[in-house]
PDB file with one MODEL, atoms N, CA, C and O in Angstrom:
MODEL        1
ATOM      1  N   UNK A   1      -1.343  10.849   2.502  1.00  0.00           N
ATOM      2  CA  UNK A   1      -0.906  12.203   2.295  1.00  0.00           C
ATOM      3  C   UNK A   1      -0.144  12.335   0.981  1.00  0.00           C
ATOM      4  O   UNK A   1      -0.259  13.361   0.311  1.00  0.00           O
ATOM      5  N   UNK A   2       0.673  11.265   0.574  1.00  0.00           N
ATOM      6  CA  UNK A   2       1.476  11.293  -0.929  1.00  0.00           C
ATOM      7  C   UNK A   2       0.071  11.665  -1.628  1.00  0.00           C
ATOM      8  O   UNK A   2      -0.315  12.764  -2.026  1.00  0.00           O
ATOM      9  N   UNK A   3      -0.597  10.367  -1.656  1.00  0.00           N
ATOM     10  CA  UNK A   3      -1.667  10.720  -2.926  1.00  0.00           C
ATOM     11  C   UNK A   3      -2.841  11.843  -2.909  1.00  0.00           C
ATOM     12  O   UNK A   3      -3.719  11.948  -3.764  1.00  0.00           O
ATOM     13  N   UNK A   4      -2.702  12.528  -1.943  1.00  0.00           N
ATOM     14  CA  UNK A   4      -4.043  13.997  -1.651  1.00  0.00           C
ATOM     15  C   UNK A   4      -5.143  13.378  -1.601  1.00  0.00           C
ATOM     16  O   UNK A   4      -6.061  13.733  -2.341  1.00  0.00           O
ATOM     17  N   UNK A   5      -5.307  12.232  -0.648  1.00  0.00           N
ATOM     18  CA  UNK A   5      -6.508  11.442  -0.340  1.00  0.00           C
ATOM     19  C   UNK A   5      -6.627  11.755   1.380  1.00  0.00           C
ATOM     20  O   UNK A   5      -7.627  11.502   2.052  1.00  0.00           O
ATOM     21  N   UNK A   6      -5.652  12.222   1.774  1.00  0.00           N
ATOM     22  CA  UNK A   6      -6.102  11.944   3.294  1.00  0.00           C
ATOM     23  C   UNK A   6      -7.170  12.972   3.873  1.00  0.00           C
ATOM     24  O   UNK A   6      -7.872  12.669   4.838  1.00  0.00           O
ATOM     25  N   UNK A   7      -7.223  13.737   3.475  1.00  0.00           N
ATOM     26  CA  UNK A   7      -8.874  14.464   4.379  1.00  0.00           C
ATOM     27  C   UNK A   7     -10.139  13.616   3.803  1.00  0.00           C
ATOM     28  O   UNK A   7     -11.178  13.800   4.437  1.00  0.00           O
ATOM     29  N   UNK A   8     -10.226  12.641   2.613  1.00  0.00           N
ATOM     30  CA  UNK A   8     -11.070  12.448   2.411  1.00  0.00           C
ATOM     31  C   UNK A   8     -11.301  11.105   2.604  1.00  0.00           C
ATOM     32  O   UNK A   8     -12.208  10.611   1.934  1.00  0.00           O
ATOM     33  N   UNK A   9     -10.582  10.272   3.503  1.00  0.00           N
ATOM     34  CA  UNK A   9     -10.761   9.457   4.359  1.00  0.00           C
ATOM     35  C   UNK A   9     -10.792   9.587   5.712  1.00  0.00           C
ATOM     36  O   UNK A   9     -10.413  10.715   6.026  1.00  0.00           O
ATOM     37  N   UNK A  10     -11.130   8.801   6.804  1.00  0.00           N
ATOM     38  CA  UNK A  10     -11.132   8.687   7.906  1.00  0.00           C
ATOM     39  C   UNK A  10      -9.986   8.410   8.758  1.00  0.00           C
ATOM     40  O   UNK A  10      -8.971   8.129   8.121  1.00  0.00           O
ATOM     41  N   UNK A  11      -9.878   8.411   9.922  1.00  0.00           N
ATOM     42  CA  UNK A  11      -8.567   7.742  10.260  1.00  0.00           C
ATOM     43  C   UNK A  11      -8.398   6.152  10.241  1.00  0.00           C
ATOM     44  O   UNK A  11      -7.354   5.521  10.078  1.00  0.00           O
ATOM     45  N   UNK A  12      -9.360   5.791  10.397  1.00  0.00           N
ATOM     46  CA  UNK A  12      -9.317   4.101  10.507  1.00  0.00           C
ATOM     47  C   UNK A  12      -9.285   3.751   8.838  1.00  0.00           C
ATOM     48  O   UNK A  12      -8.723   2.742   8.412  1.00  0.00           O
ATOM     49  N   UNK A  13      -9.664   4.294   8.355  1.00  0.00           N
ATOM     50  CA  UNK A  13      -9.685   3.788   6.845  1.00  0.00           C
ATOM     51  C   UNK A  13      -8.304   4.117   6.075  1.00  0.00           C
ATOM     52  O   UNK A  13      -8.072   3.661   4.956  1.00  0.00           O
ATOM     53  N   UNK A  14      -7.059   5.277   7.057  1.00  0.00           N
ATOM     54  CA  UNK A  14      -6.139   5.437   6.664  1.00  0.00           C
ATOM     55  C   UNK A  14      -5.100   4.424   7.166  1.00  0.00           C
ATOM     56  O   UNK A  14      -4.055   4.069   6.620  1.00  0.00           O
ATOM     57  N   UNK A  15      -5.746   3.965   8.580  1.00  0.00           N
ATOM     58  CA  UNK A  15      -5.038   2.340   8.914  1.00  0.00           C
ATOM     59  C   UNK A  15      -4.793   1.090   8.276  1.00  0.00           C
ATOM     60  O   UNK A  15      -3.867   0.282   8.204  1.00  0.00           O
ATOM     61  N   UNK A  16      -6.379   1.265   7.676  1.00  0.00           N
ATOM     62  CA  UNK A  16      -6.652   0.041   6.810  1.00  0.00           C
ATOM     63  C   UNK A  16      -5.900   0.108   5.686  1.00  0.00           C
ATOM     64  O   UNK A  16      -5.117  -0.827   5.521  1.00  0.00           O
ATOM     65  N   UNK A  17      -5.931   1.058   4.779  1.00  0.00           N
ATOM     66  CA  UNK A  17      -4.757   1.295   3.616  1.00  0.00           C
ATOM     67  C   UNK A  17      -3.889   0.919   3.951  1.00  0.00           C
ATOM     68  O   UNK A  17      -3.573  -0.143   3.416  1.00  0.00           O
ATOM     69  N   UNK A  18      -3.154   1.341   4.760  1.00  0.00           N
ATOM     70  CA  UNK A  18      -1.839   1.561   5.202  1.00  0.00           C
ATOM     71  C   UNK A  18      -1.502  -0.297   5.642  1.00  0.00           C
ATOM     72  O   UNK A  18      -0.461  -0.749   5.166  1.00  0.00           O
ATOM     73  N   UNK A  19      -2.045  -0.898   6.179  1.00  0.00           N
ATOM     74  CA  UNK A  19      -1.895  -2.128   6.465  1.00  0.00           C
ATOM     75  C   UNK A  19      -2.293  -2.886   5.355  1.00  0.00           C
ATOM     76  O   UNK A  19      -1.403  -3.645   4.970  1.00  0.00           O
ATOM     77  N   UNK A  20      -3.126  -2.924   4.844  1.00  0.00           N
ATOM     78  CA  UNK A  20      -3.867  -3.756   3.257  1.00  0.00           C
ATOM     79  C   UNK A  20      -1.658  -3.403   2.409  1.00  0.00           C
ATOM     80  O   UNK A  20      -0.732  -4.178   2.171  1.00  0.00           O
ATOM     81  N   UNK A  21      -1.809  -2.068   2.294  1.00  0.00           N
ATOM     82  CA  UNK A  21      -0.759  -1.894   1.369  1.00  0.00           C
ATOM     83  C   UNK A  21       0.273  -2.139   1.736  1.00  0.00           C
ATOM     84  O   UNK A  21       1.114  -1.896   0.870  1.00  0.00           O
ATOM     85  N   UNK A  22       0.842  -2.680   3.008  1.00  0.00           N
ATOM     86  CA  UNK A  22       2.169  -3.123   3.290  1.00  0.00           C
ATOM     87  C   UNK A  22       1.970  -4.814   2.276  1.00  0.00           C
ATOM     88  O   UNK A  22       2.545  -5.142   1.238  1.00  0.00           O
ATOM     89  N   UNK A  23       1.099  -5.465   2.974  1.00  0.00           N
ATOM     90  CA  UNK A  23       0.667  -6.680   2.743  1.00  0.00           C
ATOM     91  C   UNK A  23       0.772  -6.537   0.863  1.00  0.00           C
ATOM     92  O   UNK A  23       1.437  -7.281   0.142  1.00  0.00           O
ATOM     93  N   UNK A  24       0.099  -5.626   0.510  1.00  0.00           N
ATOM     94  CA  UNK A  24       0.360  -5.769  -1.141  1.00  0.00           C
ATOM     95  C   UNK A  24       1.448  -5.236  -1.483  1.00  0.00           C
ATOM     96  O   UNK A  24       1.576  -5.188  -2.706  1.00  0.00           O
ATOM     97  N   UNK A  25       2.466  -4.725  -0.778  1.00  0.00           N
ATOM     98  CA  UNK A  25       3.314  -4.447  -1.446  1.00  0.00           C
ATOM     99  C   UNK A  25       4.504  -5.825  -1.140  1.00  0.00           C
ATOM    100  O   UNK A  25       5.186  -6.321  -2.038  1.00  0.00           O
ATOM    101  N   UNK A  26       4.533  -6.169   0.002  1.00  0.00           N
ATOM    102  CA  UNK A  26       4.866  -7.609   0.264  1.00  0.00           C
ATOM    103  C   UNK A  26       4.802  -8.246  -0.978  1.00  0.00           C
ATOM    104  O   UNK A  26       5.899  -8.471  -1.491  1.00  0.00           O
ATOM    105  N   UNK A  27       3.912  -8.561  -1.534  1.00  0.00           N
ATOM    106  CA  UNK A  27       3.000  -9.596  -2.598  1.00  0.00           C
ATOM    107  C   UNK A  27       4.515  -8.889  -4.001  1.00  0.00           C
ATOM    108  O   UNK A  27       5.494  -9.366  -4.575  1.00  0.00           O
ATOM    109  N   UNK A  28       4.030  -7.998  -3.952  1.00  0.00           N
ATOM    110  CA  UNK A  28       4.756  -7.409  -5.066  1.00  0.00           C
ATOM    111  C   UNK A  28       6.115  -7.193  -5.183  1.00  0.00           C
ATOM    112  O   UNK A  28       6.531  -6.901  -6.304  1.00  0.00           O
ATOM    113  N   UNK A  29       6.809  -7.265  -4.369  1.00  0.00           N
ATOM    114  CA  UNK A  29       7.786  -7.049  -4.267  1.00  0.00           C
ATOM    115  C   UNK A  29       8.766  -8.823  -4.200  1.00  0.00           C
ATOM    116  O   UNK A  29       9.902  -9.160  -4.533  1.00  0.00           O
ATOM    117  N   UNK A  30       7.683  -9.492  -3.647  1.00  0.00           N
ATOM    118  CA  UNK A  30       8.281 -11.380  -3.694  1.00  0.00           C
ATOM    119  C   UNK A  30       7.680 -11.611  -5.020  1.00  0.00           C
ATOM    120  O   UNK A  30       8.104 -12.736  -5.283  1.00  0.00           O
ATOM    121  N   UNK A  31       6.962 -11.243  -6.007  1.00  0.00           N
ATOM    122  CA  UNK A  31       6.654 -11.492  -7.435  1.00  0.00           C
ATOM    123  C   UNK A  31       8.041 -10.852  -8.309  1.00  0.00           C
ATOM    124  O   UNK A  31       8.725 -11.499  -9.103  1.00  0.00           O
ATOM    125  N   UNK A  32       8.174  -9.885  -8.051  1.00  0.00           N
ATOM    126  CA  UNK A  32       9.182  -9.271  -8.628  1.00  0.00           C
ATOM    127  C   UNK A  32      10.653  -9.933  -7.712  1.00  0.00           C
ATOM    128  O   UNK A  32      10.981 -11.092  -7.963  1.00  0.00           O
ATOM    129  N   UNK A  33      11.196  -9.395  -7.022  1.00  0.00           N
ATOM    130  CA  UNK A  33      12.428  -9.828  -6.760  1.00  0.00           C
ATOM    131  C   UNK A  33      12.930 -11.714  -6.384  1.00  0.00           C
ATOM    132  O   UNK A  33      14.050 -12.210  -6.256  1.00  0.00           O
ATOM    133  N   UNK A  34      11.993 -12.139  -6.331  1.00  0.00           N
ATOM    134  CA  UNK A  34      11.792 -13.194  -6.122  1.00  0.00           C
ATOM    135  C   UNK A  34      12.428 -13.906  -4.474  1.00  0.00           C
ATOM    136  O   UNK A  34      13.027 -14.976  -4.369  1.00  0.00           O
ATOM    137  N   UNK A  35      12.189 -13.248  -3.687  1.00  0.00           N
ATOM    138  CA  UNK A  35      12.506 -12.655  -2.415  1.00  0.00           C
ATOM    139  C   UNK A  35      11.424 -13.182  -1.498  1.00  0.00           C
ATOM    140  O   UNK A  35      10.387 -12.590  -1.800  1.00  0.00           O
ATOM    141  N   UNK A  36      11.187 -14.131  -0.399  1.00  0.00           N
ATOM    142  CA  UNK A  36      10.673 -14.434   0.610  1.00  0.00           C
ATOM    143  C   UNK A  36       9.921 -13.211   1.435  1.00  0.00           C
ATOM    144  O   UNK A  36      10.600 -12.278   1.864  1.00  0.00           O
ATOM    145  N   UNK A  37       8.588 -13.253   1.623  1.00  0.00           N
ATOM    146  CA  UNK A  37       8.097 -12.486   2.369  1.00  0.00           C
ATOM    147  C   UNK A  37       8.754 -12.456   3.458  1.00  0.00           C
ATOM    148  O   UNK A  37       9.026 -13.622   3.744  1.00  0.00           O
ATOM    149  N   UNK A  38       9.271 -11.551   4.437  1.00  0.00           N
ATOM    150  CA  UNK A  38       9.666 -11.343   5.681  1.00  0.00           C
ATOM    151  C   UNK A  38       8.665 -10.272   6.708  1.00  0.00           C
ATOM    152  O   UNK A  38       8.022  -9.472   6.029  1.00  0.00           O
ATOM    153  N   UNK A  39       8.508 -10.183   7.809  1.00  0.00           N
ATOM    154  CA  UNK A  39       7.821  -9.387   8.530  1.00  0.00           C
ATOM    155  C   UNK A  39       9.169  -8.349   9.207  1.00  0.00           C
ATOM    156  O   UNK A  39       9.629  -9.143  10.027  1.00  0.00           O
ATOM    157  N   UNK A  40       9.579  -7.747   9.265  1.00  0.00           N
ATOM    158  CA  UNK A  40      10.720  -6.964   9.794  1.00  0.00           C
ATOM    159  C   UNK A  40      10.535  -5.744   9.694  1.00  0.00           C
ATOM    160  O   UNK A  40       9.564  -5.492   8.980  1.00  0.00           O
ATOM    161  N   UNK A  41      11.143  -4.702  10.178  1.00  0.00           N
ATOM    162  CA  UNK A  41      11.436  -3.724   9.730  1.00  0.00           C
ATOM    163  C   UNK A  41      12.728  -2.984  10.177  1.00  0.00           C
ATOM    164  O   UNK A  41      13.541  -3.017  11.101  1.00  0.00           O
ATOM    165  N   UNK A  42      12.380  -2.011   8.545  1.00  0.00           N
ATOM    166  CA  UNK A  42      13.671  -1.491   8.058  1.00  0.00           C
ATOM    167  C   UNK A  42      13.402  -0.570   7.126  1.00  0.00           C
ATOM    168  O   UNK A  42      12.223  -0.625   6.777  1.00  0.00           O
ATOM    169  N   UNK A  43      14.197   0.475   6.440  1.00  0.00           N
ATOM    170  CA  UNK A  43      14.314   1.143   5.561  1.00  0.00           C
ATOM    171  C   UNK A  43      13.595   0.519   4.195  1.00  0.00           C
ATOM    172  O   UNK A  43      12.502   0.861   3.744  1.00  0.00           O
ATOM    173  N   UNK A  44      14.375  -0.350   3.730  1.00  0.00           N
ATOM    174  CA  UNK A  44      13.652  -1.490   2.829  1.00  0.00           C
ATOM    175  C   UNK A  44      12.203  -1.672   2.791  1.00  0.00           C
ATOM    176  O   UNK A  44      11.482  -1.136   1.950  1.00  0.00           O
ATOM    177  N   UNK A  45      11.755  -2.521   3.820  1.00  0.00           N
ATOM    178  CA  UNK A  45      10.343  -2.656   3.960  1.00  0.00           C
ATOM    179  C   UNK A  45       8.893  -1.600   3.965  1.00  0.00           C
ATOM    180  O   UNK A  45       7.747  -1.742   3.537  1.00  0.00           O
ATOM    181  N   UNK A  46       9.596  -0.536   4.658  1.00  0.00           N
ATOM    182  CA  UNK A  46       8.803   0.625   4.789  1.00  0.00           C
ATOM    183  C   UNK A  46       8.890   1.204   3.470  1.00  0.00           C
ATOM    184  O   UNK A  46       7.956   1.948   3.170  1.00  0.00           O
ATOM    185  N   UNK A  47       9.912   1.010   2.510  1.00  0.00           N
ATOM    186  CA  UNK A  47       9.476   1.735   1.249  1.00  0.00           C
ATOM    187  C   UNK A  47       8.971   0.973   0.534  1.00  0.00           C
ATOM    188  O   UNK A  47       8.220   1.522  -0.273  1.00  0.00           O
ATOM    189  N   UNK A  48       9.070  -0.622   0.406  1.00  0.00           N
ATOM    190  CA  UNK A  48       7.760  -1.449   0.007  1.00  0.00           C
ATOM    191  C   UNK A  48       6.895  -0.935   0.348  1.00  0.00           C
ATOM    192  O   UNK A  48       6.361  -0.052  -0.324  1.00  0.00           O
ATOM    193  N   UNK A  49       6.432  -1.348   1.600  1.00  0.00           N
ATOM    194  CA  UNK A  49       4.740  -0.658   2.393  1.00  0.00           C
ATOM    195  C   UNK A  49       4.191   0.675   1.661  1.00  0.00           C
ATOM    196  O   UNK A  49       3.015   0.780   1.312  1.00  0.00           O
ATOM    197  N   UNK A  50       5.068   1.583   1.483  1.00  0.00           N
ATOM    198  CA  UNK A  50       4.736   2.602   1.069  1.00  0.00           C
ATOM    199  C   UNK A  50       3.925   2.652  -0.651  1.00  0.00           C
ATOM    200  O   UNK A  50       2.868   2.964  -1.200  1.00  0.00           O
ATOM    201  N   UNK A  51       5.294   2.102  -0.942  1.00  0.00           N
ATOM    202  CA  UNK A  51       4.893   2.006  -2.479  1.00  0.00           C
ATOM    203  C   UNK A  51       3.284   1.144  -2.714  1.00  0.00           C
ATOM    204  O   UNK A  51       2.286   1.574  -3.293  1.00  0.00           O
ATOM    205  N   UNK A  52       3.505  -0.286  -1.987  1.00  0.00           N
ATOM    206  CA  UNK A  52       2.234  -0.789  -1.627  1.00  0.00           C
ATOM    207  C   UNK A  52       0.850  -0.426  -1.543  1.00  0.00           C
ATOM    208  O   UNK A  52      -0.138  -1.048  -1.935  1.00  0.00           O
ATOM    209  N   UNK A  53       0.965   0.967  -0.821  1.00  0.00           N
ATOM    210  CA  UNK A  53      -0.268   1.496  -0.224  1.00  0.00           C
ATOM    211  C   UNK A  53      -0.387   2.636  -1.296  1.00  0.00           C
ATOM    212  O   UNK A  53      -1.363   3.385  -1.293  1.00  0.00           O
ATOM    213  N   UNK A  54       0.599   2.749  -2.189  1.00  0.00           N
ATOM    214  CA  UNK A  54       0.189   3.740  -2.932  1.00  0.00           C
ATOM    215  C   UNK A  54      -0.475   3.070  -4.426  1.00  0.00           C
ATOM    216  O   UNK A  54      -1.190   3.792  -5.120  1.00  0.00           O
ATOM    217  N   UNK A  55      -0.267   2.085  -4.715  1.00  0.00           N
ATOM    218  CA  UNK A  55      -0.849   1.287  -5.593  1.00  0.00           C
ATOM    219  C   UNK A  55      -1.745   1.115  -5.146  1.00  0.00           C
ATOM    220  O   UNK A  55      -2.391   2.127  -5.418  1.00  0.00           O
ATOM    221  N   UNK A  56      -2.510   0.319  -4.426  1.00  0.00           N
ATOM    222  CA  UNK A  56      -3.757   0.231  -3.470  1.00  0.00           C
ATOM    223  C   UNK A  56      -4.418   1.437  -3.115  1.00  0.00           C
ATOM    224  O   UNK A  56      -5.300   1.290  -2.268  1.00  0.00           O
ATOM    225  N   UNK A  57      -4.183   2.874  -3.637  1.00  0.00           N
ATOM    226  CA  UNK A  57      -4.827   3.429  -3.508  1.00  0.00           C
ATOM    227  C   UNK A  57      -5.176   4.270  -4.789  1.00  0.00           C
ATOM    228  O   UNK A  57      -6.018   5.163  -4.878  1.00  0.00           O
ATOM    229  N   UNK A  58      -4.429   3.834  -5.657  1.00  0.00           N
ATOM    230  CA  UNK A  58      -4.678   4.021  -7.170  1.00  0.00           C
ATOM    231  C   UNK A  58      -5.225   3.068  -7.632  1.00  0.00           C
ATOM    232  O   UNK A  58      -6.121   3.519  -8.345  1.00  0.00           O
ATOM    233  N   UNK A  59      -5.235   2.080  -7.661  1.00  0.00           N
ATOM    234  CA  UNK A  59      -6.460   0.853  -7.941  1.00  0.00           C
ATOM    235  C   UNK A  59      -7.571   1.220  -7.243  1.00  0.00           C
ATOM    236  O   UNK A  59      -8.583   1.186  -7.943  1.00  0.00           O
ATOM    237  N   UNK A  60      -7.759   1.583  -6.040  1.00  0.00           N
ATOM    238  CA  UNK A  60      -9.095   2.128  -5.622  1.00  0.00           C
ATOM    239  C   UNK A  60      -9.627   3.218  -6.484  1.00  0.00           C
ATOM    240  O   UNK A  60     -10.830   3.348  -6.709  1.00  0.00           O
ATOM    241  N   UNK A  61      -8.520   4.149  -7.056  1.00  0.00           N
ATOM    242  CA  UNK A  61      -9.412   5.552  -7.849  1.00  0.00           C
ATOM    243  C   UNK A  61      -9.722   5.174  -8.820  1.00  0.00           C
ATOM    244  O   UNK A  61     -10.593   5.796  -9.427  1.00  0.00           O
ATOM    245  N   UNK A  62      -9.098   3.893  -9.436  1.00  0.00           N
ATOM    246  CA  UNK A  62      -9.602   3.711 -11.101  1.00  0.00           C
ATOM    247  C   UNK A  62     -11.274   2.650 -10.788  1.00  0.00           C
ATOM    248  O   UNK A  62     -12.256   2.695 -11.528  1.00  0.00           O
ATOM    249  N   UNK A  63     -11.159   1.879  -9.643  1.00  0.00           N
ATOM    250  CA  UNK A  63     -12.491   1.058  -9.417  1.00  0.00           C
ATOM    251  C   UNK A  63     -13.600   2.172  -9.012  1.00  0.00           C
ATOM    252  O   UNK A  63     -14.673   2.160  -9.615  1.00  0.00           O
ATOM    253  N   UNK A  64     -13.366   3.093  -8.041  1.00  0.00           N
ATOM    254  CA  UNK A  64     -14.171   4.031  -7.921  1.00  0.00           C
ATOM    255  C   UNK A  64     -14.848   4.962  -9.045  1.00  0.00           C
ATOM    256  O   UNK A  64     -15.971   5.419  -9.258  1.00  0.00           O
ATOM    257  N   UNK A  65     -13.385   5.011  -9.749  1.00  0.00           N
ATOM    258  CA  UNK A  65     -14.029   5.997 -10.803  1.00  0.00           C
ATOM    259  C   UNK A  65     -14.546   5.955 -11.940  1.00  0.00           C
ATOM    260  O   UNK A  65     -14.878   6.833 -12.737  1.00  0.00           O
ATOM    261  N   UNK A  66     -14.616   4.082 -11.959  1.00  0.00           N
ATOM    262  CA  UNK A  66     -15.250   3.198 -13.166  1.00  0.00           C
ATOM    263  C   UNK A  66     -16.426   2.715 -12.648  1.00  0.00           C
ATOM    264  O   UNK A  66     -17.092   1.963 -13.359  1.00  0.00           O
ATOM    265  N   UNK A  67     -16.875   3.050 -11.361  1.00  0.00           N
ATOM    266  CA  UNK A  67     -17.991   2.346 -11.239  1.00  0.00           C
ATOM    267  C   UNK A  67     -19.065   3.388 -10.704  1.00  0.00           C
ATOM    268  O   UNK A  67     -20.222   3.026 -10.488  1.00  0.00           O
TER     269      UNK A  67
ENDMDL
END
């Protein structure tokens, strides 16, 4: 819904984002802060995830829209 993609996915494919982009934002966030992946939640994490899934879904528009 941040990025004005959600009617034009499915619901399961808004799962899949949404889970792919916690996981990459995980990635990104222990590259940068240099911080141990943890599974938890919290305020913290959920705005990783978020941010996560929003990169992951801007890398999808530039592969989509290059290919």
């Amino acid at each position: 819904m941040i990025m004005g993609r959600n009617q034009s996915m499915g619901w399961l494919a808004n799962i899949v984002v949404g889970i792919v982009g916690a996981f990459v934002g995980g990635i990104i966030w222990s590259l940068v802060s240099g911080a141990s992946f943890t599974a938890g939640f919290d305020i913290a994490t959920l705005i990783v995830a978020i941010v996560g899934a929003i990169v992951l879904l801007f890398v999808w528009g530039l592969v989509r829209r290059t290919a």
